[in-house]
C-alpha positions in Angstrom: -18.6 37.6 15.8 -15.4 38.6 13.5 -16.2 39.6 10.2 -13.4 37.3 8.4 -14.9 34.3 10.4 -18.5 35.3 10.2 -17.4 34.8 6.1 -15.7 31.6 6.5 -18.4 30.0 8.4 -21.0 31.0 5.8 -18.7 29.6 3.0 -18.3 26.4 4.7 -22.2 26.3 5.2 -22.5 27.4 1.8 -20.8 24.2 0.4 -22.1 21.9 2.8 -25.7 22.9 2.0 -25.0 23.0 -1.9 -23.0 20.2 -2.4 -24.6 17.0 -0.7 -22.6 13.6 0.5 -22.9 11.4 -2.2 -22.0 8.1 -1.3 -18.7 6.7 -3.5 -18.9 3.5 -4.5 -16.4 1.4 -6.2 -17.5 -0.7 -9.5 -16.1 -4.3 -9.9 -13.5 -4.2 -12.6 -13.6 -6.6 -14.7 -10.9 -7.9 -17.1 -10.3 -11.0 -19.4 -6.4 -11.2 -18.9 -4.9 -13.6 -15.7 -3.4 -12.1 -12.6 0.1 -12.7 -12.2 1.0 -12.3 -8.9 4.4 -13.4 -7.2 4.7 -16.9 -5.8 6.6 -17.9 -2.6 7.8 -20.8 -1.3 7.9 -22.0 2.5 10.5 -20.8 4.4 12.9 -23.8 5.6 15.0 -21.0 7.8 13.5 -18.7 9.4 15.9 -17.8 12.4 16.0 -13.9 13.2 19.5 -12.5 14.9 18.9 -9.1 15.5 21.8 -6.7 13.8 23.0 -10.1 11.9 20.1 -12.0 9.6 16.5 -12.6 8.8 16.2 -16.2 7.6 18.3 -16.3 4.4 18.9 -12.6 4.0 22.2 -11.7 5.7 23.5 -7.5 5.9 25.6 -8.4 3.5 22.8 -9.8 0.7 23.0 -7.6 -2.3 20.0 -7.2 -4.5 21.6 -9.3 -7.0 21.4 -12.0 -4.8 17.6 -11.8 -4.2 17.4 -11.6 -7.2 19.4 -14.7 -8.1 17.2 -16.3 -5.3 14.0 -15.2 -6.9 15.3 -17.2 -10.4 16.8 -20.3 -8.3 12.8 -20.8 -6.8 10.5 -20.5 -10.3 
């Protein structure tokens, strides 16, 4: 066996044997403050033309108008 991978297979072996799989586990986190997460309302168009539209939003929608959107629906 080659030297250089004689070494790198007893490194590997090395850190397998002295650092055993600990299983990771992720806590609950709890907090006292509300979500705020994004609300939508139902789609009334919803046509797709490819190269053209996707429901309301046009090629030519600008991100000031989703954003004026986003204020018309709260």
């Amino acid at each position: 066996m080659n030297p250089s991978i004689k070494g790198i297979a007893t490194v590997a072996l090395a850190l397998l044997l002295t650092n055993p799989a600990t299983p990771v586990v992720a806590l609950p986190q709890t907090t006292n403050q509300p979500s705020t997460g994004a609300r939508s309302q139902p789609l009334k168009d919803t046509l797709i033309v490819p190269g053209e539209r996707v429901g309301p939003i046009a090629r030519t929608t600008t991100k000031q108008d989703l954003v004026k959107g986003d204020r018309n629906n709260n």
